[in-house]
N, C-alpha and C positions, 0 to 999 in steps of 0.2 A: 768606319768608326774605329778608331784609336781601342785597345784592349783594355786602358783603363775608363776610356767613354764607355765602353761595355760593362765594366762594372757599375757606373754611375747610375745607370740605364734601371741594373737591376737592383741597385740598393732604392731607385725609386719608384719601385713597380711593387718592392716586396713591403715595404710602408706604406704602400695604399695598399695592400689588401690586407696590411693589419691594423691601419686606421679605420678604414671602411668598412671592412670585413666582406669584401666585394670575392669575388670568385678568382681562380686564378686564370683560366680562360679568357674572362671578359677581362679583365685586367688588364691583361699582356694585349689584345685585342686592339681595344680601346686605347692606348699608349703608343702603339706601331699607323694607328687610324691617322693619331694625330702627327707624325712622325713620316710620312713616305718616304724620306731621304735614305730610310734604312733599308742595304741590303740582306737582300736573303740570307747569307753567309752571318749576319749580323744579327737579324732575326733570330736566327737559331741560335744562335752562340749565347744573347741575352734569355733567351726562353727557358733553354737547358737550363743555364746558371738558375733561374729562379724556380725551377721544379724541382732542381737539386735540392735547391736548400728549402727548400717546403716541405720536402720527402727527408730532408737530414733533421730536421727541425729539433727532436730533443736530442739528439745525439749531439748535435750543435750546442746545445743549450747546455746540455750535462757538461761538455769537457770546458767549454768558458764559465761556466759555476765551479768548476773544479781545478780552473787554471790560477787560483790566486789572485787573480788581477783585480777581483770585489766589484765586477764591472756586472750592470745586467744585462740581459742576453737582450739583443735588436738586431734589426735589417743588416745596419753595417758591419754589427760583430760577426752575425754568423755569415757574413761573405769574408771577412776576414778571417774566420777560422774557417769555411770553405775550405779556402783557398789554403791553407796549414794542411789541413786533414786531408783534403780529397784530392787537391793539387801537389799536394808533397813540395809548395814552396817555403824557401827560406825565409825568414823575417827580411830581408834586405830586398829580396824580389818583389814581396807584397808592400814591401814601402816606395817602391822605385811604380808601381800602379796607383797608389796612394800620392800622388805627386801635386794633387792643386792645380795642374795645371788644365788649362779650358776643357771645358765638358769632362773633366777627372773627379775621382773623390777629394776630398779636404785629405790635408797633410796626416796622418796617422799621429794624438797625442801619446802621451807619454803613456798611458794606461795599458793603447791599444798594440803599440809598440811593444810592453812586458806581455801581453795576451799575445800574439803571433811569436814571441822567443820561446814562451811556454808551452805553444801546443806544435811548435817543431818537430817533424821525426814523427809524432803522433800518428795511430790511425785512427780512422773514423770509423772501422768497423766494431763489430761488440768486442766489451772489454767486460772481463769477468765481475767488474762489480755492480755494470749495470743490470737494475733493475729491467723485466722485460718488457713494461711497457714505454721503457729508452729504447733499447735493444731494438725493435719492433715498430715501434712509431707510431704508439697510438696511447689516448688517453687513459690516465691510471683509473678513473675510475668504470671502465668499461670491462677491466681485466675478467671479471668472476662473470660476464655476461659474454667475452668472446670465446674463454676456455670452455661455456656449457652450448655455446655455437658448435665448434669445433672438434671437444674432444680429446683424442690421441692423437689427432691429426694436427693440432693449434700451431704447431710452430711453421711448419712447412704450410698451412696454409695462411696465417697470418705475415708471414715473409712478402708472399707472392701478393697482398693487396700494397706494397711499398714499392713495384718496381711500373716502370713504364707499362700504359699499356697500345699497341698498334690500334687503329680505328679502323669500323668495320663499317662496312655499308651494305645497304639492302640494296639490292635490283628490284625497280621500278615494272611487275611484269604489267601495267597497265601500258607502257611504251616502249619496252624492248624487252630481250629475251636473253636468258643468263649469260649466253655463249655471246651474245651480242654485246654486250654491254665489257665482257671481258678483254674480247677485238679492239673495243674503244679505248678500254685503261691501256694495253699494249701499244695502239698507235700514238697514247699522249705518254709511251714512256713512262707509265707508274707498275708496280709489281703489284699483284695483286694474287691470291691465291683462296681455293673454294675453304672456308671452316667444315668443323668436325661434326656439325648437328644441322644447320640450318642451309636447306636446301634454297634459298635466295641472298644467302650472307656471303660474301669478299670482303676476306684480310687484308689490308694495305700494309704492305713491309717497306714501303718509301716513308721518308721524311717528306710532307707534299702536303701543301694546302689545298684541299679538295674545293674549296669553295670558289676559288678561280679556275678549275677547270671546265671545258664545253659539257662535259657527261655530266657534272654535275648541274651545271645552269642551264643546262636543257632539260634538264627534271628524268633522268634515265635512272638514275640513285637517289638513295637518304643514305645521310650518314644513322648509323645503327647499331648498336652493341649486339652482338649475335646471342646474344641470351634475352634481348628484349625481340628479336622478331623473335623466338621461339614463345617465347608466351602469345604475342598474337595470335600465332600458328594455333596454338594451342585452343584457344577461342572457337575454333571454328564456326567463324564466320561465314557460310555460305550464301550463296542466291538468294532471295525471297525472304529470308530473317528480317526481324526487327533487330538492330542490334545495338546498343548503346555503351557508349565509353564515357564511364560518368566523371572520371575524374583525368577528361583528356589532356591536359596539359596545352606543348608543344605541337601534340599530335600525330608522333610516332606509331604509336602503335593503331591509331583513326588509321592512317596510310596504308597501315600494312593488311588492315582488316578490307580495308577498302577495295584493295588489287583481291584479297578471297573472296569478294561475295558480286567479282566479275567474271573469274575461272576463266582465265584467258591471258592469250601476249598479244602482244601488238595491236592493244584495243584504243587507239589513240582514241581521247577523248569520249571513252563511253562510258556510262553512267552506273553506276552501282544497281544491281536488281535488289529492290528490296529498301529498308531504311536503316542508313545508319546516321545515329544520332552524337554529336560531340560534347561534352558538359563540361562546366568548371565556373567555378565563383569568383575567376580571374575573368572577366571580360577580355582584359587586354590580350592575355596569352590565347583564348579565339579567334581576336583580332590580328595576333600574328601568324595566325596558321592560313590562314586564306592566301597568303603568299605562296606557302608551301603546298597547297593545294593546287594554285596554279600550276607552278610547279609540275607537279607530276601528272597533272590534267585527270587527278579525282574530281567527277561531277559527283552531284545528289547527295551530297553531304549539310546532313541540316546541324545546325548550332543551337546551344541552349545554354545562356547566362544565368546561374542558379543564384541565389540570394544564399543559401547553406545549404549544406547538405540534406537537408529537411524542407527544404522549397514544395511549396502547394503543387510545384508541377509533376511531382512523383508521386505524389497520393493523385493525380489526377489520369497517371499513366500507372496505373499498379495492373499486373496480372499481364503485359504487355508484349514485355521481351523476351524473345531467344536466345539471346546472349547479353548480360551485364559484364561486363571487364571492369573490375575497382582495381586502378593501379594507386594505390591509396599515397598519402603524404606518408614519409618512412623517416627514417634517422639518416639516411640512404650509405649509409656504411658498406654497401655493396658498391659503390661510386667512387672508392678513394684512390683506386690507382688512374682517375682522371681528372680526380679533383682532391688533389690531398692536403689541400686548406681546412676542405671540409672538417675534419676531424677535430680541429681546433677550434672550428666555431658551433662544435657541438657541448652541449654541455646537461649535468644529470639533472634538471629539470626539463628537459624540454622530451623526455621519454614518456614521463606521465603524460604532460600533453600531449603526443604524437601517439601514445596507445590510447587514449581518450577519443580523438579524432576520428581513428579508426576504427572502434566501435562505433559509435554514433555513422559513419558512413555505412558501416556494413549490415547496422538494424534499417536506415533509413533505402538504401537502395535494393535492397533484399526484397522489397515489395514491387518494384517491375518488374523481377520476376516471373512468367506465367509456369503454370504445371508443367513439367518436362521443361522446361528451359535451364539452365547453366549461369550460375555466380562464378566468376570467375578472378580469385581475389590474388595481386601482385603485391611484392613489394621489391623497391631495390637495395632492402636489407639483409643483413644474414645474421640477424640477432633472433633468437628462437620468441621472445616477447610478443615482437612483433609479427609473427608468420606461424608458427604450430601453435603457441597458446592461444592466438587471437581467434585460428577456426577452430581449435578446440571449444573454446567460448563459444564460440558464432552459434556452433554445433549441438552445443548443450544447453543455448535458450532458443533454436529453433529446430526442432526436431520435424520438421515440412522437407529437410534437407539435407541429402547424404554424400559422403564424398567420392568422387569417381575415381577410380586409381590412376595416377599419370600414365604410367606406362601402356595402360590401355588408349587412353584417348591419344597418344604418342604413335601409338600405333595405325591408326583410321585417322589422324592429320598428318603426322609426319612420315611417316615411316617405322625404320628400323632404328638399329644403334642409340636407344634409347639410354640417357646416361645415371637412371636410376633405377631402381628396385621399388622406392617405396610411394606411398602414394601420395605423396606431394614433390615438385621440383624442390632441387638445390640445387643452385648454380653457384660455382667462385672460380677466382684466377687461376687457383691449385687443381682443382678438381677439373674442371672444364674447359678452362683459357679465356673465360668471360666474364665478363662484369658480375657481382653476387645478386643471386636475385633469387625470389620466392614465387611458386606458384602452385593455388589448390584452386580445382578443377570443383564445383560443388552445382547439383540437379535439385532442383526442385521438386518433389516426388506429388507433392499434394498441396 
């Protein structure tokens, strides 16, 4: 593909996901699906291009609002100012890509033409009079809820949700073995290196689609944020537990609980001791995890299609379980350096909703529960609303339940090198090198 086909590519990739409001994964995905002509070299080059300016989005937007040209900010402008700011090209280079010609953009009009002379020379990094939720790259109205996230810390950890982040994957110990599996990524030529907490988590520092290679279509890995096996871990899931994952999604963390409660490598195709159960009011997303259960040749995994959160079947199962796992619906603000559309198709109503949700799960599933058993509530946020206020709540209409300190239970699953003090996880990019995510450890006492 021609360099200005490559922009074409991404001006129309970056209008469906802001027509659609579709993801930017699936997006690029589903585009290259229909597309095979496109090489790897060309894959990347359009991919970059649209995470760039996904991740530049009000910076983009600020300096063509600020450029004179009365023009409103879209797909094409801010590849066009892209390419000013971040390229350091001249208006004549960017119109010479602007060409019309087959599979190229349309000829630059006269508008966009005064917009590329104007933001020439320009950088794109912060300029003293942006506001910091430009600067930064996140919604203004989140500001007074990421600085009581954050702190003293807010700048330097808010930076670090706006940069790339590598993909991490779990080892599969139901069919191979860490050291095993590492052998494999070396002889397909990927880099791979162990993280800082999670003792079944590899960093990929390749550019590399994992989902064409043999390690991974043999079911040896999942791809996995190393702060979400660490709440798994955290779960501990053993042998002979009842254990239930009420709001299992995908099934990620179903997986990972699945390989603890066999305590074992190399258990090709053995079954889970004990019962672990997978819920969600998504059927379909059920329905696609049976793939990935093939996959990694987790047996004994039963399924349960809930009608809501409050389904007959959990007042039918109360006093049950050993382990609950609520990885609850979140704002997932922990998620943006992999998905950082997300933050645009967030908006300040949908917090009420999502802290509403969240209660209502955490009263309704609290009742599987038995004495001595473990709630074990996640979120992939790092907003305090949703994570310290919510078990302070939990806490203070159900006093049946107290909370257990991480670092302890860190201690008797994981290990050492535990990366907190207090007694619930915080995990971020800055802090840890992982996805943001929340997790309280909570017993049932009576």
């Amino acid at each position: 593909m021609t360099p200005g086909a490559r922009l074409s590519a991404a001006i129309e990739i970056c209008l469906e996901i802001q027509d659609e409001g579709t993801a930017t994964d699936r997006t690029v995905d589903a585009y290259f699906k229909k597309r095979r002509y496109a090489g790897s070299k060309d894959r990347r080059a359009i991919s970059n291009r649209v995470y760039d300016v996904i991740r530049s989005q009000s910076r983009l937007d600020w300096w063509i609002e600020r450029s004179g040209s009365n023009l409103t900010p879209s797909p094409r402008l801010r590849i066009i100012a892209d390419l000013c700011l971040s390229d350091k090209m001249r208006p004549e280079e960017v119109q010479t890509l602007f060409s019309g010609a087959t599979h190229c953009p349309d000829v630059m009009d006269e508008g966009e033409t005064a917009l590329a002379g104007a933001l020439a020379g320009r950088p794109l990094t912060h300029h003293t009079d942006m506001p910091d939720w430009v600067a930064y790259e996140y919604p203004q109205w989140l500001d007074s809820r990421l600085r009581d996230a954050f702190g003293e810390n807010f700048e330097a950890e808010i930076a670090a949700f706006n940069l790339p982040a590598s993909p991490d994957i779990r080892v599969n110990m139901l069919k191979a073995t860490f050291e095993g599996v590492q052998e494999m990524l070396q002889g397909a030529q990927i880099n791979a290196a162990p993280t800082a907490y999670s003792p079944t988590a590899l960093r990929i520092t390749d550019n590399v689609r994992l989902g064409g290679t043999k390690v991974f279509s043999d079911g040896f890995i999942e791809v996995q944020d190393e702060g979400s096996q660490l709440i798994s871990l955290l779960c501990d899931a053993g042998p002979g537990m009842t254990v239930i994952d009420f709001c299992a999604g995908a099934g990620g963390k179903t997986l990972a609980m699945a390989a603890t409660m066999t305590r074992g490598t190399n258990n090709k195709g053995k079954t889970i001791k004990g019962q672990l159960i997978a819920c969600d009011v998504f059927s379909q997303r059920l329905e696609r995890m049976k793939s990935r259960l093939k996959r990694a040749d987790a047996n004994g995994i039963q399924m349960k299609t809930l009608s809501t959160e409050d389904d007959p079947w959990v007042a039918a199962n109360a006093d049950v379980a050993d382990r609950v796992l609520l990885d609850v619906p979140c704002t997932g603000t922990g998620t943006w350096r992999r998905e950082p559309d997300a933050k645009w198709r967030l908006h300040p109503e949908d917090m009420e909703k999502v802290i509403n949700t969240q209660k209502r799960i955490l009263t309704s599933a609290s009742r599987l529960v038995k004495p001595g058993g473990r709630l074990i509530y996640a979120t992939c946020s790092v907003l305090p609303d949703e994570n310290e206020k919510q078990v302070e709540w939990f806490l203070s209409e159900n006093p049946a339940f107290r909370t257990l300190d991480v670092p302890g239970v860190w201690a008797s699953t994981i290990g050492d090198n535990c990366p907190v003090s207090s007694p619930w996880l915080r995990l971020s990019p800055a802090s840890t090198q992982t996805d943001g995510f929340f997790c309280a450890v909570l017993e049932r006492t009576s």
